[in-house]
C-alpha positions in Angstrom: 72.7 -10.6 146.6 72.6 -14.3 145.9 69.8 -16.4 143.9 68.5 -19.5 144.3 66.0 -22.2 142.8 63.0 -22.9 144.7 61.4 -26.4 144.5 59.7 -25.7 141.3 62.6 -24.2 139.7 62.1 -20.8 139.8 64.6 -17.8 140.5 64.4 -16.6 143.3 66.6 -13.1 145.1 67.2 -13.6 149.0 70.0 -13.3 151.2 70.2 -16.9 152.2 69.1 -20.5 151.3 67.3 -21.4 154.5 64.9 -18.1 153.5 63.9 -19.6 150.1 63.0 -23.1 152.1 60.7 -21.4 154.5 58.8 -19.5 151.5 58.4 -22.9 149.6 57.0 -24.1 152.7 54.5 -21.0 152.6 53.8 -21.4 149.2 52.8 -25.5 149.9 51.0 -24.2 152.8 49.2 -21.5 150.7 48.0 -24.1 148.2 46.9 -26.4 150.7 45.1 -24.0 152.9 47.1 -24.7 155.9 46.3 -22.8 159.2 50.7 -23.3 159.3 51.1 -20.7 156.5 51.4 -17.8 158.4 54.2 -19.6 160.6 56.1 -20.3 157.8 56.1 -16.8 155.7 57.1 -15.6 159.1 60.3 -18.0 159.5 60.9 -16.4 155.7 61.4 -13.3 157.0 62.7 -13.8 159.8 65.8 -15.6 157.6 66.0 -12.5 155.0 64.2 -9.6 156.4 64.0 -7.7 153.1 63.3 -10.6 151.2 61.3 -9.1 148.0 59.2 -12.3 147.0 58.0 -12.7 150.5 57.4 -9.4 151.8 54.5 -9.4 148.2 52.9 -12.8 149.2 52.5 -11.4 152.4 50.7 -8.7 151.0 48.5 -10.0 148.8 47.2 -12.6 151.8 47.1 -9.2 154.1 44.2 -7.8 151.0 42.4 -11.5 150.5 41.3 -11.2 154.4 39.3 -8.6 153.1 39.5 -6.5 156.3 40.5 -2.3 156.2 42.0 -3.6 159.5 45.2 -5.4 157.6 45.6 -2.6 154.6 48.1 -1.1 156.8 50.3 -3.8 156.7 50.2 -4.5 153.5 51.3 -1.4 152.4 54.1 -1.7 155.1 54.8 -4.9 152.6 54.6 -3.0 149.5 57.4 -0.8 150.8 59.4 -2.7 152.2 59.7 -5.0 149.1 59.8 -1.8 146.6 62.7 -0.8 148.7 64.8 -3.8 148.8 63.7 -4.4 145.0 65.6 -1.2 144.6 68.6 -1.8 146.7 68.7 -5.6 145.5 67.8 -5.7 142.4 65.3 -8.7 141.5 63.9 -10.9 138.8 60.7 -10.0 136.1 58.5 -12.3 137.9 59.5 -10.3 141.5 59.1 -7.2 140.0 55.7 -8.3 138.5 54.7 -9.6 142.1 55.5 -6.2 143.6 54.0 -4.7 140.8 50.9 -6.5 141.6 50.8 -5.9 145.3 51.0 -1.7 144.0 48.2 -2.1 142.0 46.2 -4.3 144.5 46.9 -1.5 147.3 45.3 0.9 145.4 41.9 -1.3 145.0 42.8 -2.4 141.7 42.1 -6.0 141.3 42.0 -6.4 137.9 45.9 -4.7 137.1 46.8 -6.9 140.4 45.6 -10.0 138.0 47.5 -8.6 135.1 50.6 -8.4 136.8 50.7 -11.8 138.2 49.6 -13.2 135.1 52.1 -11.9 132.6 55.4 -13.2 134.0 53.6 -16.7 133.7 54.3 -17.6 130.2 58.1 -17.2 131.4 57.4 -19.0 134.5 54.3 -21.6 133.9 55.4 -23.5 137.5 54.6 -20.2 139.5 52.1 -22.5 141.9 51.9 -18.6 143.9 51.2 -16.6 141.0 48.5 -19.0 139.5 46.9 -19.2 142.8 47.1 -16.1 143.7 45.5 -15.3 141.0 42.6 -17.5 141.2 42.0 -16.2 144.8 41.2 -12.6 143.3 39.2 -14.0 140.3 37.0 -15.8 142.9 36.4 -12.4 144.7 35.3 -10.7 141.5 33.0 -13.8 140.7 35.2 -14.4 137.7 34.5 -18.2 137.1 35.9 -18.1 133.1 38.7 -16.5 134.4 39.1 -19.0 136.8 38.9 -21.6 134.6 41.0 -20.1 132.1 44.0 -19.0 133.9 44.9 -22.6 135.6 43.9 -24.4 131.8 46.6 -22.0 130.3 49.3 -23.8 132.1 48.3 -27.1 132.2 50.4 -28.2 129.4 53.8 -27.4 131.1 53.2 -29.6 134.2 52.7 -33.4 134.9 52.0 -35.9 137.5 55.5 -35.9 139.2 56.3 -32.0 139.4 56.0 -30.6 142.9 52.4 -29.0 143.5 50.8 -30.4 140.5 47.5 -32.4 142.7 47.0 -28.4 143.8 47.2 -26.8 140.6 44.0 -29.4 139.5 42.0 -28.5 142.8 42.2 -25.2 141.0 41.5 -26.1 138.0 38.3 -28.3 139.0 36.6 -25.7 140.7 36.9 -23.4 137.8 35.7 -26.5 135.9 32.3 -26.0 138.6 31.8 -22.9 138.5 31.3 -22.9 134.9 28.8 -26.2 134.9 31.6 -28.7 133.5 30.2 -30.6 136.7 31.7 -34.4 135.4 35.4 -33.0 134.2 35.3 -31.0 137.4 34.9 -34.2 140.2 37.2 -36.3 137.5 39.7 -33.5 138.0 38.7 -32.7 142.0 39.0 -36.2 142.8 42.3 -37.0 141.1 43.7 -33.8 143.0 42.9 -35.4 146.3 44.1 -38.6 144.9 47.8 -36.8 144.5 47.3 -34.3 147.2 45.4 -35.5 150.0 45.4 -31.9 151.8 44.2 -30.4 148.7 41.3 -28.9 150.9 40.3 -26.6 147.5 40.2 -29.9 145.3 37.9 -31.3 148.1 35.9 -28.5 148.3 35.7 -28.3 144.5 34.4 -32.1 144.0 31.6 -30.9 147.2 30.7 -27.9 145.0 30.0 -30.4 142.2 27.7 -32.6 144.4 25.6 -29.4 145.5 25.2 -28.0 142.2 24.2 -31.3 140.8 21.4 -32.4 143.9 23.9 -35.2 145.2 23.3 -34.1 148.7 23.5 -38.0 149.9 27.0 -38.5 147.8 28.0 -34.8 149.7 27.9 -36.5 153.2 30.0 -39.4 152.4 32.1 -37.5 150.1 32.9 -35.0 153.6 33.0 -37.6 156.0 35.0 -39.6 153.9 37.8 -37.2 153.6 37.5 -35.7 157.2 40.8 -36.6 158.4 42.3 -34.8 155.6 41.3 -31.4 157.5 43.1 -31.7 160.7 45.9 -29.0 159.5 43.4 -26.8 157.3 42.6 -23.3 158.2 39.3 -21.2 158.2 38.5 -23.2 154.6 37.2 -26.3 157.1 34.5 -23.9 158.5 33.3 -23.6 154.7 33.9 -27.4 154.3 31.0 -28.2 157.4 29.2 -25.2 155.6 28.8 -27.4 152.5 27.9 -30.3 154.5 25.1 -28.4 156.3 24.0 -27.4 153.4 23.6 -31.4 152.2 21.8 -32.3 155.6 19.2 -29.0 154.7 18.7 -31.2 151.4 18.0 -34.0 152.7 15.5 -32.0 155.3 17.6 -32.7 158.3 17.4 -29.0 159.9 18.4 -30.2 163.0 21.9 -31.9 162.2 22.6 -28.7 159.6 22.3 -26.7 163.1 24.1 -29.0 164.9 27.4 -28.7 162.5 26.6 -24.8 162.6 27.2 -24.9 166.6 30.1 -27.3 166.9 32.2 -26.6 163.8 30.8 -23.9 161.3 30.4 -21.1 164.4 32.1 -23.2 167.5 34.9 -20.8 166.7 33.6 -17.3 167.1 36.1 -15.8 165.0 35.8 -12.5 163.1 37.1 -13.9 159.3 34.0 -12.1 156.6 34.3 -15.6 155.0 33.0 -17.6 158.2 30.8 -14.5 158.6 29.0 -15.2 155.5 28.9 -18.8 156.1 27.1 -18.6 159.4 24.6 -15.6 157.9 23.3 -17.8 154.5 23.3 -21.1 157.1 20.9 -19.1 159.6 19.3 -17.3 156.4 18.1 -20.8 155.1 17.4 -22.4 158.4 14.5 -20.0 159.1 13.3 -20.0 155.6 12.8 -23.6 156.2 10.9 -22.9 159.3 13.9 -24.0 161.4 14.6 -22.5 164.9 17.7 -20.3 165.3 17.3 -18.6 168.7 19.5 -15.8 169.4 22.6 -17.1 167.2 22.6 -14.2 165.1 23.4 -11.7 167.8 27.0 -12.9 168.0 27.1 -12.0 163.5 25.7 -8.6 164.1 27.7 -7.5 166.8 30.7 -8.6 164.4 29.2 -7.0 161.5 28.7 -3.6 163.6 33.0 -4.0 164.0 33.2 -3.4 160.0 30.9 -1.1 158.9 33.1 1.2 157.2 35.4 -1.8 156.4 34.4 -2.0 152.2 37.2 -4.3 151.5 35.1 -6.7 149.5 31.7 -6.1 148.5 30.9 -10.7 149.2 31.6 -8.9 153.2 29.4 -6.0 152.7 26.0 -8.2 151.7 26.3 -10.8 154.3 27.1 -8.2 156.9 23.8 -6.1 155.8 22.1 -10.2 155.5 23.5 -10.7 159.5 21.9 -6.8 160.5 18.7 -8.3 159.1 18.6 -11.7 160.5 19.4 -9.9 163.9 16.3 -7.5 163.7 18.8 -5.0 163.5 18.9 -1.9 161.4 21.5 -2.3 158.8 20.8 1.7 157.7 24.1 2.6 158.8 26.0 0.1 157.1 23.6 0.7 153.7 24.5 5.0 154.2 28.4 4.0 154.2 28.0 1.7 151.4 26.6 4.3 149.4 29.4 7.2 150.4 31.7 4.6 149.2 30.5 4.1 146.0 30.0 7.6 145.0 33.9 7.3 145.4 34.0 4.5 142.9 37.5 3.9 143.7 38.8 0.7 142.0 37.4 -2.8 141.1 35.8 -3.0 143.9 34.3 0.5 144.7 32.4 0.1 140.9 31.5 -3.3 142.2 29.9 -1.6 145.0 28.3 1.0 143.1 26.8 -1.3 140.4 26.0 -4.3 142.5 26.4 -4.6 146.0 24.6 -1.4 146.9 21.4 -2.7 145.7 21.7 -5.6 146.9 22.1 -4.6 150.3 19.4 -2.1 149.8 17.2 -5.2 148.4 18.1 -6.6 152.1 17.2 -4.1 153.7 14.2 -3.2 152.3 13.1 -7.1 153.0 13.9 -6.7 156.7 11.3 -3.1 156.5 8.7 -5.3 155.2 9.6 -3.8 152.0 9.2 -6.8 149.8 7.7 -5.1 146.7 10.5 -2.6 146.8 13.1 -5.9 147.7 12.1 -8.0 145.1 11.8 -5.4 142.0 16.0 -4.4 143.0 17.0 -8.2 143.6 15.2 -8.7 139.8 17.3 -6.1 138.5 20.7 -7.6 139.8 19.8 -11.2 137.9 22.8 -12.2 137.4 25.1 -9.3 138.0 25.3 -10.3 141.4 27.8 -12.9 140.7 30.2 -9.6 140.5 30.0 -9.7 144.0 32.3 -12.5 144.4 32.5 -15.8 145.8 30.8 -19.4 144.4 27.4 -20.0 142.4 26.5 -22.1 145.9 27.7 -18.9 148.2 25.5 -15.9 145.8 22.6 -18.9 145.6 21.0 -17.4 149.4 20.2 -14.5 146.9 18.3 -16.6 144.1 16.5 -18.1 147.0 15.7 -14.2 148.8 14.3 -13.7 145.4 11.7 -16.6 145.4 10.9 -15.9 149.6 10.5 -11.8 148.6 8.3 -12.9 145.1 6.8 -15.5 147.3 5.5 -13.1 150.4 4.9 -10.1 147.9 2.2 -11.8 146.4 4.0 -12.0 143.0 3.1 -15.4 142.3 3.6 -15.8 138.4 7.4 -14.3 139.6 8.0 -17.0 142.1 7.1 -19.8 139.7 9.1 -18.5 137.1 12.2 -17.9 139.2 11.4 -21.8 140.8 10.8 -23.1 137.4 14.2 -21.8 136.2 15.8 -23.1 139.7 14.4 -26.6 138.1 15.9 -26.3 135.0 19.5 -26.4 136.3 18.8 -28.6 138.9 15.8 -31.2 137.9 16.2 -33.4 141.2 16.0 -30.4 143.7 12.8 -31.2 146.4 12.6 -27.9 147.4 11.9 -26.5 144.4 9.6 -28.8 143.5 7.6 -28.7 146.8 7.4 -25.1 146.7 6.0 -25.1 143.6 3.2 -27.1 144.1 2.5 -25.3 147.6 2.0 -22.2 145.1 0.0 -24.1 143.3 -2.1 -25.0 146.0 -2.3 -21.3 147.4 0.1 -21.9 150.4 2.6 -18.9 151.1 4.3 -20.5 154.3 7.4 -21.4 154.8 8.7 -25.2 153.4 10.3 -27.5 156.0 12.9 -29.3 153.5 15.6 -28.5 151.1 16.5 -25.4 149.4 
């Protein structure tokens, strides 16, 4: 069995040359978020059907859609690559990779993490490993780790190494999610300067205007860059997501709906990421008094399709938040949660347990009429939700549940507090600020403005 060098130097086992080019191809794709990635990992193996390297990235993407649906073929990966591994032989950084993909089969995100990450001081150019990586630190919530892991290697690359624009789209979302909000657009900006698909670094740079009350500076940032979508998978959904989000700030309900029909939902498709974003859109459209009609039948009757999914406890909540909005009963859903976390299996399953359980209990006691019960569990979680995964801007719908549940329980010293605090991290936000001084004034009903 031959070895090769792939575009960022790294050794790599395969049966033939063209194999290696189609994985680098995956790998750019990967980092860019191309709806071609797929395509290309395919081609891969198509060239070397037991090629070790790709059989594992194909795996790890088969767990990050978060769907039971796909676990069977990604164990179908993990043996096929431990296989050829044997028969083949391979590299420290392929066995880590495979390693990885064993302990990610198993529910074990953290080990998954370790074994990506300890081949890296041998191989700082890994572009897979490190983003890799950061994908399963972002479902854990883990923004240090985030940060961390792409600052660790920042030292061994430069301007005019392959992938380098991609590596800071990383890094300046880690840089957001833990409130360095001018070094993260500096950094998000100059990765869209190099890479001008890096949809992450755009993302990134949006995350800083929303966490900073730029909502203005967030439209022509998006529309701006718009072009730079055109081969981006299910990550543009999440792009118009942000840029609804903007329009609610600026108290424009009726264009935020607008982008939720023709780009956020036009697609109907069943991803728990695009999920979510429609659920927390339609959440904070009716808390602003905004008019959703019947729009969250078609996010029910997907949620109803992965009730005893568990894959990823971000999917569980905004499953149990689209039951809600729905008038549905999400009791079902809540029982199956809770025989999965008396399992406890892996990162997740204590995830569940600890977290994710009461929150979606919270949920569902708020769609009871429960509020009492709903806000004294969503108190409780504080900040341990953020173990559920995803962004400060995704877990926010909860902060904002919080104040509604505080707000029509009565509690009215709570719902200050919580908006006070909401204030203190963002001093410019209207909503806050209006709702405020409608407590003030005795008024419990819902706001027409920004959230």
């Amino acid at each position: 069995m031959s070895t090769y060098h792939d575009r960022r130097g790294l050794l790599v086992t395969a049966d033939n040359a063209d194999a290696v080019h189609h994985l680098d191809d995956a790998v750019r794709g990967l980092l860019a978020h191309s709806r071609h990635t797929p395509a290309d990992l395919s081609r891969a193996l198509e060239a070397d059907p037991d090629f070790v390297l790709a059989h594992a990235a194909k795996g790890f993407l088969m767990k990050i859609l978060g769907q039971a649906a796909f676990d069977p073929v990604a164990r179908t990966c993990l043996q096929i690559a431990q296989a050829a591994l044997a028969d083949r032989g391979g590299t420290d950084r392929e066995r880590a990779f495979v390693a990885g993909l064993r302990s990610l089969c198993a529910g074990e995100f953290i080990d998954a993490i370790c074994h990506l990450e300890r081949q890296l001081p041998d191989n700082p150019h890994d572009a897979l490993a490190i983003k890799l990586s950061h994908a399963l630190r972002f479902m854990l919530g883990d923004c240090q780790g985030m940060r961390a892991s792409t600052h660790r290697y920042l030292h061994a690359w430069h301007e005019g190494m392959p992938d380098f624009g991609f590596l800071l789209g990383c890094h300046a979302f880690g840089l957001e999610e833990t409130a360095e909000y001018a070094e993260a657009e500096r950094v998000g900006r100059r990765a869209v300067d190099l890479e001008p698909t890096d949809a992450w670094g755009f993302h990134a740079v949006a995350h800083v205007m929303e966490m900073t009350d730029r909502p203005k500076d967030g439209v022509a940032w998006l529309a701006a860059n718009e072009a730079s979508l055109a081969d981006t998978n299910n990550l543009a959904y999440h792009v118009w997501w942000h840029r609804a989000l903007f329009h609610l700030s600026l108290g424009d309900l009726d264009a935020a709906l607008d982008l939720y029909d023709t780009r956020i939902r036009a697609e109907q498709t069943d991803d728990f990421r695009d999920i979510a974003n429609g659920a927390s859109l339609l959440w904070r459209l009716q808390a602003l008094g905004g008019e959703v009609g019947d729009r969250w039948d078609e996010l029910a009757d997907l949620a109803e399709g992965h009730i005893g999914d568990h894959a990823v406890c971000f999917a569980d909540n905004h499953y149990v938040m689209a039951l809600v909005g729905a008038g549905r009963s999400p009791d079902h859903l809540v029982a199956s949660m809770r025989d999965r976390a008396r399992q406890a299996a892996g990162t997740q399953g204590e995830i569940l347990a600890d977290v994710a359980l009461p929150l979606a209990e919270a949920q569902a006691a708020c769609g009871r009429g429960d509020l009492s019960e709903a806000l004294a569990v969503f108190r409780r979680m504080g900040p341990a939700v953020r173990r559920i995964g995803g962004s400060h801007a995704q877990r926010d719908v909860f902060v904002l549940m919080t104040i509604e549940a505080a707000v029509a329980a009565g509690d009215r010293p709570t719902a200050g507090a919580l908006l006070r605090d909401r204030l203190r991290g963002r001093p410019g936000n209207a909503w806050a600020q209006a709702r405020l001084a409608q407590l003030g004034a005795g008024q419990d009903e819902p706001l027409r403005g920004a959230a």
